[in-house]
VMD Tcl script that draws the C-alpha trace (Angstrom):
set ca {
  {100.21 93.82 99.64}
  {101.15 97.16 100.83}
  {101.66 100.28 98.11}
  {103.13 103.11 99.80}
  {105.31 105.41 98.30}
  {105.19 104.16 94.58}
  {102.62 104.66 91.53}
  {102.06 101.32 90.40}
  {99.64 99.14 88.08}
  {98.41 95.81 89.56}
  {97.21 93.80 86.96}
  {95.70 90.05 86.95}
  {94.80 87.58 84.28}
  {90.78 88.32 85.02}
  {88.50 88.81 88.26}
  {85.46 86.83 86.02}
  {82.07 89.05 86.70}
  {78.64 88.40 88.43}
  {76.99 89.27 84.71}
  {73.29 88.26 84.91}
  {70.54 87.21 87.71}
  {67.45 85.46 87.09}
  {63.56 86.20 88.17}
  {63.65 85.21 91.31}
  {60.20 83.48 90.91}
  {61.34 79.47 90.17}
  {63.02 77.38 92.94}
  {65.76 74.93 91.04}
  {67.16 72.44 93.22}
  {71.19 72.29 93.44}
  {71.84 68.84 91.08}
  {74.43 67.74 88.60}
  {73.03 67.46 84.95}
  {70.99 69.61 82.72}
  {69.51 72.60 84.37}
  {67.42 75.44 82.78}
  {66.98 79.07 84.35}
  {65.13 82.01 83.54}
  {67.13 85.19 83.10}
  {64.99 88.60 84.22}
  {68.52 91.07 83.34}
  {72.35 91.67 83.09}
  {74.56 94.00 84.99}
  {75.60 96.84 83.97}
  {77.77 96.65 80.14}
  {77.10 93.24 79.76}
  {74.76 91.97 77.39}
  {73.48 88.34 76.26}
  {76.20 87.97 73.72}
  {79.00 89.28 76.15}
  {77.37 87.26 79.24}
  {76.67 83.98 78.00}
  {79.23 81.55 75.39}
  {78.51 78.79 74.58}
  {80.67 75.96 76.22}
  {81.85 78.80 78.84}
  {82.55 78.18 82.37}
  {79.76 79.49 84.70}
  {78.13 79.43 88.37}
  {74.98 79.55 89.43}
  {75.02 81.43 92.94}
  {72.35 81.40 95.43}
  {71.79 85.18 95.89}
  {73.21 86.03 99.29}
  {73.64 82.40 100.29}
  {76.60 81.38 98.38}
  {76.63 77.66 100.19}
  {74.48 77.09 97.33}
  {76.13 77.06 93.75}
  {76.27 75.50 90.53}
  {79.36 75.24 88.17}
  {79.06 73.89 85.01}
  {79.29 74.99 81.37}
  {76.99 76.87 79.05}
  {74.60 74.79 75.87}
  {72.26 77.12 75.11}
  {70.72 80.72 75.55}
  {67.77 81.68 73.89}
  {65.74 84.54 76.00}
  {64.98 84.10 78.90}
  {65.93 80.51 79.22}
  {69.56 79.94 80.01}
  {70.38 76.19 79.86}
  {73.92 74.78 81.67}
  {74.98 71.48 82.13}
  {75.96 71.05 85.43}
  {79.02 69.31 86.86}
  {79.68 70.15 90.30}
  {78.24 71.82 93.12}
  {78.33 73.02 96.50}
  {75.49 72.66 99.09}
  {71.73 71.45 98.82}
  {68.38 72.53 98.54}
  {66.36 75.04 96.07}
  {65.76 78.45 96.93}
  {64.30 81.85 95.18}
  {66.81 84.40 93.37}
  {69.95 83.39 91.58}
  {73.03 85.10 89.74}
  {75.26 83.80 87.03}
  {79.19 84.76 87.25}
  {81.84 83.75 84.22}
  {84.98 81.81 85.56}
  {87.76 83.51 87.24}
  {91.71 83.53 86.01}
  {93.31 85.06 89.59}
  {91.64 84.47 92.26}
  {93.06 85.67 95.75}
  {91.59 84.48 99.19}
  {91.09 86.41 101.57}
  {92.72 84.25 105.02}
  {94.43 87.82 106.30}
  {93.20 89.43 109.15}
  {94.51 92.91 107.72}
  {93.98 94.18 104.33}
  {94.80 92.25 101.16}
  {95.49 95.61 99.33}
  {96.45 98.47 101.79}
  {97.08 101.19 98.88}
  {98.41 104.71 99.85}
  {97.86 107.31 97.16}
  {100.50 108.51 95.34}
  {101.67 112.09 94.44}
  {102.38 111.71 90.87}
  {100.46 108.33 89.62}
  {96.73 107.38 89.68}
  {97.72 103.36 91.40}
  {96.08 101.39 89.42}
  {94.38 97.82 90.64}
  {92.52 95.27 88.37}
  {91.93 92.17 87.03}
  {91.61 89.36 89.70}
  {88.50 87.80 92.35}
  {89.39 88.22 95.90}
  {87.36 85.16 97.22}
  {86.10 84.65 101.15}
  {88.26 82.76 103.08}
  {88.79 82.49 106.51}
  {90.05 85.95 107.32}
  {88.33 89.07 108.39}
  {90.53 92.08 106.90}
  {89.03 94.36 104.01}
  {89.61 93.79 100.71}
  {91.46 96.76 99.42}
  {92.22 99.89 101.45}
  {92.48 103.79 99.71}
  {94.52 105.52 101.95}
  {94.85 109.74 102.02}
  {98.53 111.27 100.94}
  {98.34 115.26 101.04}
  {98.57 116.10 96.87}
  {97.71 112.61 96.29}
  {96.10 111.27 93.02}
  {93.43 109.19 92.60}
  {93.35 105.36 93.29}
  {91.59 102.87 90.75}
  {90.18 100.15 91.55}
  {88.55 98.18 88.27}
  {87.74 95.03 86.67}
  {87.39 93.19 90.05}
  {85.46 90.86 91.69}
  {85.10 90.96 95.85}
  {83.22 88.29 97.68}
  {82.16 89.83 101.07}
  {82.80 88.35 104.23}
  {80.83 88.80 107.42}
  {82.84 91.41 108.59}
  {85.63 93.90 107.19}
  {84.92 95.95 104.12}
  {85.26 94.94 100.59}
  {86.86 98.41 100.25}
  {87.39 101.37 102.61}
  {88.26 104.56 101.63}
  {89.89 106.91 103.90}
  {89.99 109.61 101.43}
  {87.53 111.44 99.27}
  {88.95 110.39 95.60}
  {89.16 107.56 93.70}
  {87.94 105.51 91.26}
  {85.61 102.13 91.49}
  {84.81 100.76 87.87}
  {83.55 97.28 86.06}
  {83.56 95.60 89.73}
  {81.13 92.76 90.90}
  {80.60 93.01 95.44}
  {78.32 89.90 96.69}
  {77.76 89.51 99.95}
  {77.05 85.63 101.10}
  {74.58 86.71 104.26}
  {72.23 89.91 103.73}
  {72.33 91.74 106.93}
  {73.33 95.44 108.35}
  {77.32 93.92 108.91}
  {78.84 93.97 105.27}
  {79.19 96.74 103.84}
  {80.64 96.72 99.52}
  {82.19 100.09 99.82}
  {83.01 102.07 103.08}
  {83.93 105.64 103.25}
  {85.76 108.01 105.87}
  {86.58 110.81 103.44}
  {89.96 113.50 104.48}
  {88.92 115.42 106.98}
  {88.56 118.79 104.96}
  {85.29 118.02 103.16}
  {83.38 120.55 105.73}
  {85.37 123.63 105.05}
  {85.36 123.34 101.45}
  {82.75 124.10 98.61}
  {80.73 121.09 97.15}
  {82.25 119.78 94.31}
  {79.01 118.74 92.29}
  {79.12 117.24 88.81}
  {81.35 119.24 86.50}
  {82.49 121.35 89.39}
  {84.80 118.25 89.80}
  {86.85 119.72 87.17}
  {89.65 117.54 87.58}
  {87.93 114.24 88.31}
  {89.67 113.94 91.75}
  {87.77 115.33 94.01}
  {85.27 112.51 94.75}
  {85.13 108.82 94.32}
  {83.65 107.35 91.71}
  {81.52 104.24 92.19}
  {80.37 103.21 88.51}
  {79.23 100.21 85.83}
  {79.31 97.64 89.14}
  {76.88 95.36 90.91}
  {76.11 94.80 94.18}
  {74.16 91.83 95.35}
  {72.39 91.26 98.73}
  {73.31 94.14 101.01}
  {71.24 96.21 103.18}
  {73.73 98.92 102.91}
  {76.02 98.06 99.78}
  {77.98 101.62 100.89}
  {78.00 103.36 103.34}
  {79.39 107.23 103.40}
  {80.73 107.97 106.66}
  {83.19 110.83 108.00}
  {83.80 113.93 105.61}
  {82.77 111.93 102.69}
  {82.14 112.63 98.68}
  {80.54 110.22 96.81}
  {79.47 109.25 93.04}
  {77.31 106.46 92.23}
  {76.17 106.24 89.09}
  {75.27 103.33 86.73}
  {75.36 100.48 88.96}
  {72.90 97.70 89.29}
  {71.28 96.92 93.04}
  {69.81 94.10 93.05}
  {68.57 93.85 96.61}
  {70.88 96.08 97.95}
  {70.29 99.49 99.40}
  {72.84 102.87 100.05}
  {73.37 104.22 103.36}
  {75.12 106.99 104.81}
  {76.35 108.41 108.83}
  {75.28 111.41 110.15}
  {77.35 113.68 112.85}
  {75.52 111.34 115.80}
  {77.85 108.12 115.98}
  {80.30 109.81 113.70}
  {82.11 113.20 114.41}
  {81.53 115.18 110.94}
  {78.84 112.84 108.97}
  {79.25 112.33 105.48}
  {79.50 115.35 103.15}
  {77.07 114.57 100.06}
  {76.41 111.82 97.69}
  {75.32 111.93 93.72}
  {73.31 108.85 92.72}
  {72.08 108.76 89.20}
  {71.34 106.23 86.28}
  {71.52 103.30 89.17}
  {69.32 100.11 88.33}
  {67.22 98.60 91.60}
  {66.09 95.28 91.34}
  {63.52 93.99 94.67}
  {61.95 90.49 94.90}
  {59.35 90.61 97.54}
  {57.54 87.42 99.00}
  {54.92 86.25 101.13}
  {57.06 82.93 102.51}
  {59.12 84.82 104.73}
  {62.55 84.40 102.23}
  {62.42 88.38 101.37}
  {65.55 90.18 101.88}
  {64.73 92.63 104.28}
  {65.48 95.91 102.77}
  {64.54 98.82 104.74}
  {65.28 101.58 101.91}
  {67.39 102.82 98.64}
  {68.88 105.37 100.11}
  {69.17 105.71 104.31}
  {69.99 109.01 104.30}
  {71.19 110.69 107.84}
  {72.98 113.90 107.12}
  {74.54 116.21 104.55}
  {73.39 116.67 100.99}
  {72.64 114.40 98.15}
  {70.85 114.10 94.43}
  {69.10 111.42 93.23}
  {68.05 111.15 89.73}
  {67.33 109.48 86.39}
  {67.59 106.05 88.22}
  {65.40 102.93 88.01}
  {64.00 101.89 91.53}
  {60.76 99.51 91.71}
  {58.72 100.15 95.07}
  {59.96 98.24 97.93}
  {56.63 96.58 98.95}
  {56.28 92.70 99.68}
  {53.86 90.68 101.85}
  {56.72 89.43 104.21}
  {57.84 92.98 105.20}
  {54.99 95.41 103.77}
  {56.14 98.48 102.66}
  {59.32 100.15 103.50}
  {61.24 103.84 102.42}
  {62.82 104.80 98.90}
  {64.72 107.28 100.65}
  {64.57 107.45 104.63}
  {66.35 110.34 106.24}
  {66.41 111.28 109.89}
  {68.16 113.47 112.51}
  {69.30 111.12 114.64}
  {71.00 113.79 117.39}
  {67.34 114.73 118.32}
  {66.53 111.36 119.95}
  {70.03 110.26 120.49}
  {72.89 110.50 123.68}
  {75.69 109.98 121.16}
  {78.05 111.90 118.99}
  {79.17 115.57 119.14}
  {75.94 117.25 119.69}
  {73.31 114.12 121.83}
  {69.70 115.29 122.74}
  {70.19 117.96 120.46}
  {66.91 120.66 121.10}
  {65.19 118.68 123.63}
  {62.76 120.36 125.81}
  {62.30 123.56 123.24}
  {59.04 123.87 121.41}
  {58.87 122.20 117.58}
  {62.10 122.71 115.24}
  {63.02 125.84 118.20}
  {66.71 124.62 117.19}
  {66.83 124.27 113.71}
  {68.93 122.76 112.51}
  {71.07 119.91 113.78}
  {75.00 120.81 112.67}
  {75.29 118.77 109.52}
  {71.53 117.21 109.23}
  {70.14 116.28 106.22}
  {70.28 119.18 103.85}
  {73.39 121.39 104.81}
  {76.38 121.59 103.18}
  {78.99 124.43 102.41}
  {77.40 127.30 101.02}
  {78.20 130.72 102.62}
  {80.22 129.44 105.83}
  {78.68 131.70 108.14}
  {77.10 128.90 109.60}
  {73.41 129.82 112.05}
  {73.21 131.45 115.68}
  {70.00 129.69 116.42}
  {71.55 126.86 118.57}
  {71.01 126.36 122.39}
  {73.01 128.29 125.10}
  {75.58 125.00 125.29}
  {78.38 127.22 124.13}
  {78.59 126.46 119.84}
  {78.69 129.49 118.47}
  {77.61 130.16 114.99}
  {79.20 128.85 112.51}
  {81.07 125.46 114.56}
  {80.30 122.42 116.92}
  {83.15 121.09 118.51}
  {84.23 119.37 115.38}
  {84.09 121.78 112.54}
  {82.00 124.10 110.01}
  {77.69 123.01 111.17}
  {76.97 123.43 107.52}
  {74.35 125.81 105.74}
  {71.48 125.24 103.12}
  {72.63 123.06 100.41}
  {69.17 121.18 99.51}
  {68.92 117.54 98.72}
  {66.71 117.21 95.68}
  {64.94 113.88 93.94}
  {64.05 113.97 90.21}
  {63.34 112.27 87.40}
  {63.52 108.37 88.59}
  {61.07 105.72 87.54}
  {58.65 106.45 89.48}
  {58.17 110.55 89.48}
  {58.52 112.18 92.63}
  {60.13 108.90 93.85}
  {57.11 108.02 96.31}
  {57.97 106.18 99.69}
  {60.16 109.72 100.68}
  {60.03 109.63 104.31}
  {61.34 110.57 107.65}
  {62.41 108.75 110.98}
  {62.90 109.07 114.25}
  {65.72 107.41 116.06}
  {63.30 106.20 118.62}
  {61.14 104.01 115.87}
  {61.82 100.73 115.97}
  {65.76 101.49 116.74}
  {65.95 102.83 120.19}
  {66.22 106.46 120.95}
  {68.83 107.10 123.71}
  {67.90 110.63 125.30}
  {65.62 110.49 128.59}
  {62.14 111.40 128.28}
  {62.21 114.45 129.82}
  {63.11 116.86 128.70}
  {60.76 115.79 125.57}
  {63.45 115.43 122.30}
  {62.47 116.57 119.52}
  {61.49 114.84 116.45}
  {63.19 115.13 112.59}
  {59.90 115.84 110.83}
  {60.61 119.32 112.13}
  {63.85 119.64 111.19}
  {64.23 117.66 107.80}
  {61.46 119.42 106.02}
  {60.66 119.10 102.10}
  {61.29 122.28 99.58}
  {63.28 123.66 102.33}
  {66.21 121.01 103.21}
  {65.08 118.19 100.18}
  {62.91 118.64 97.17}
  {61.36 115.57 95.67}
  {59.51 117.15 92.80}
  {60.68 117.26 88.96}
  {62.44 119.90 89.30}
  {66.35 119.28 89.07}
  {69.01 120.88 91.17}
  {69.85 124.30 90.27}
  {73.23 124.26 87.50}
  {74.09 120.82 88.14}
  {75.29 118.68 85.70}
  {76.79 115.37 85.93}
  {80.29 114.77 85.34}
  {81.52 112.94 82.10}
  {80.96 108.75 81.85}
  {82.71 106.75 82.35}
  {85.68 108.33 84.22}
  {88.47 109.48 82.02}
  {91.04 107.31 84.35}
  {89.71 104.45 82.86}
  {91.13 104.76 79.95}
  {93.23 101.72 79.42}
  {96.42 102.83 80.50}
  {99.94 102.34 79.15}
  {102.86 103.62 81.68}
  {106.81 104.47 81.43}
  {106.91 103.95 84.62}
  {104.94 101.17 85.23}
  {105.43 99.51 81.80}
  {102.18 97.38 82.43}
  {99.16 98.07 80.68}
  {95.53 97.58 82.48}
  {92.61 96.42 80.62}
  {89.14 98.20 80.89}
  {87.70 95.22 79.14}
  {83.94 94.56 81.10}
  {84.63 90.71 81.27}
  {87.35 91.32 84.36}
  {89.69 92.53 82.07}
  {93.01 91.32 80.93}
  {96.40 92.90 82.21}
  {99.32 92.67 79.42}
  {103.03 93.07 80.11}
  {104.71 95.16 77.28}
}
mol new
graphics top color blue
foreach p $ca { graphics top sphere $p radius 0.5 }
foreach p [lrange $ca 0 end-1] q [lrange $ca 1 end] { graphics top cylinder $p $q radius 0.2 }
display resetview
């Protein structure tokens, strides 16, 4: 479906909701019958009483190995022990981690090799999009597209449910608003390819003024990832070109946040606000351990990170990797607008990289401490280089959030620039209390914006004349 033009609301009968995962500690074996399972949490708005009816329809899914499910209807919760008696299945075998989804009422799937939603904003409507499962099937094309309109308003995309297929995004945003709300994203293989949520923001996000918590006055001048899940992903987004991001009360289980520099991308993404996020981590010593290499992969711009819940990433299988892992790739790398950037100059001589970790838009003026390559001071050959605008890390679980740590692109990855001259390396150029602060001290006047986002209120159009639900089951879309 293509929306170009109009200001509609897309409604379906309900996406059904990953709602709860188990332990991860007992192995049940795929079978028909009675089966028990023992419930460690829910995602985010649902509850025991919202999650699991009796004589519902639910499935058992093998966390990011979906070959493995059970389907089969609810007898009995009483915490932890969920009990289901089992009528069909798919696959064989037992295996660690599992999560629980309610049934489904539309379900689209996903054979297009373009976009099954390509949604251009509108001028005068927030589009609206909800209530329906868009299940793998044998094509590669994203799920649903935000597209940029000059004066647009904001897309929303709630009450969903996206299965993600080995390639293509479950959404891609090439625009720095919108709204993504009440939404399940599994991936069925855990790897670097999938990516949940994709952004390559407009293209002005470098010459303008952060627009941090309630300096969003309108609510349109970021997108909004909130009250989701995301299951088995190394990088369940990934904030690319330009880009503005909000993620707030989500639930990770086994799924980490990434971002793009200015190294493989032109501009790098702009900042990101993470906050009241739930992590969830099973580690093992029998080799089954999703291989998470951070929370947060963190390769330029700003960001905050706060008041979220993120157990240490530390198992046998893999030992112990980053909460947040930030480099400068450009020192160690022949790619993107500025390669090899202050090889053969003594320690941090060219601080900093345009649009590392820790610069924003601040003053504009830019710095005049680059090599003689021709930049001057205040642009690369792509736009504004940025000026201080601090990360900072506060008040999470675990206080300062302890695995902080920087890279270089050379470390296991593969650095790019020849040896000589010698590149430089990003502990010199992504230093803490100058470009991040991971102490508990919060950023200076920052305050988050209001939750949940006042689009989703349930709506109710004259020009649409459908009414979208904001119900956290999938949500129930009503002609009136």
């Amino acid at each position: 479906m293509t929306i170009s033009g109009k200001g509609l609301v897309v409604s379906g009968a309900g996406s059904g909701r990953i709602v709860a995962y188990d332990t991860g500690t007992p192995t049940p074996t795929v079978g028909t019958g009675t089966k028990t399972f023992t419930i460690a949490g829910f995602s985010t708005g649902f509850t025991s009483a919202t999650a699991f009816v009796n004589g519902s329809t639910m499935t058992a899914l093998a966390t990011g190995d979906e070959a493995l499910s059970m389907t089969g209807t609810v007898t009995s919760y009483s915490a932890p022990t969920l009990t289901m008696n089992i009528t069909a299945t798919t696959g064989s075998g037992s295996t660690h981690r599992w999560i629980f989804a309610t049934a489904s009422s539309t379900i689209l799937v996903n054979n297009s090799a373009t976009p099954m939603f390509a949604v251009t904003e509108d001028t005068a409507f927030d589009t609206n999009l909800s209530g329906f499962k868009i299940q793998v099937g044998t094509g590669a094309g994203d799920g649903v597209d935000f597209n940029y309109t000059s004066g647009g308003k904001a897309i929303v995309l709630q009450n969903c449910w996206i299965q993600q297929s080995a390639t293509g995004d479950s959404v891609l945003l090439h625009t720095n608003r919108g709204v993504i709300s009440n939404c399940s994203f599994d991936s069925a293989t855990f790897s670097l390819a999938p990516l949940a949520i994709h952004c390559k923001g407009a293209p002005d996000a470098w010459t303008q003024a952060s627009f941090w918590g309630t300096a969003d006055t309108t609510g349109q001048n970021n997108y909004y990832v909130e009250t989701s899940d995301f299951e088995a992903y190394l990088n369940a987004a990934d904030n690319d070109d330009n880009c503005r991001a909000v993620f707030r009360y989500n639930l990770q289980n086994n799924a980490g946040y990434g971002t793009h520099g200015a190294d493989t991308s032109n501009y790098g993404q702009r900042y990101f606000e993470a906050y009241n996020n739930v992590g969830l981590y099973n580690g093992y010593s029998d080799g089954t351990t999703f291989n998470m290499n951070w929370w947060f992969f963190v390769r330029g711009g700003s960001y905050v990170v706060h008041d979220n819940t993120y157990p240490a990433l530390v198992s046998t299988d893999y030992g112990t990797k980053a909460d947040v892992l930030m480099i400068a790739m450009n020192l160690q790398r022949n790619a993107g607008p500025n390669p090899c950037w202050g090889a053969g100059g003594t320690a941090g001589q060219y601080y900093y990289v345009p649009r590392q970790v820790g610069m924003g838009r601040v003053t504009g003026a830019g710095t005049t401490a680059y090599p003689a390559d021709g930049v001057n001071g205040s642009t690369d050959s792509i736009t504004y280089v940025g000026d201080s605008e601090p990360a900072y890390i506060w008040n999470n679980s675990r206080q300062p959030l302890g695995n902080t740590q920087d890279e270089d692109y050379g470390l296991g990855i593969g650095g790019s620039c020849p040896g000589s001259p010698t590149p430089d390396s990003t502990s010199n150029y992504v230093v803490a209390a100058r470009d991040y602060f991971n102490t508990s001290t919060a950023k200076p006047g920052y305050t988050p914006y209001q939750y949940p986002h006042p689009l989703l209120a349930p709506t109710s159009t004259v020009a649409s004349g459908i009414s979208g639900g904001n119900s956290k089951d999938g949500g129930n879309g009503r002609t009136q």
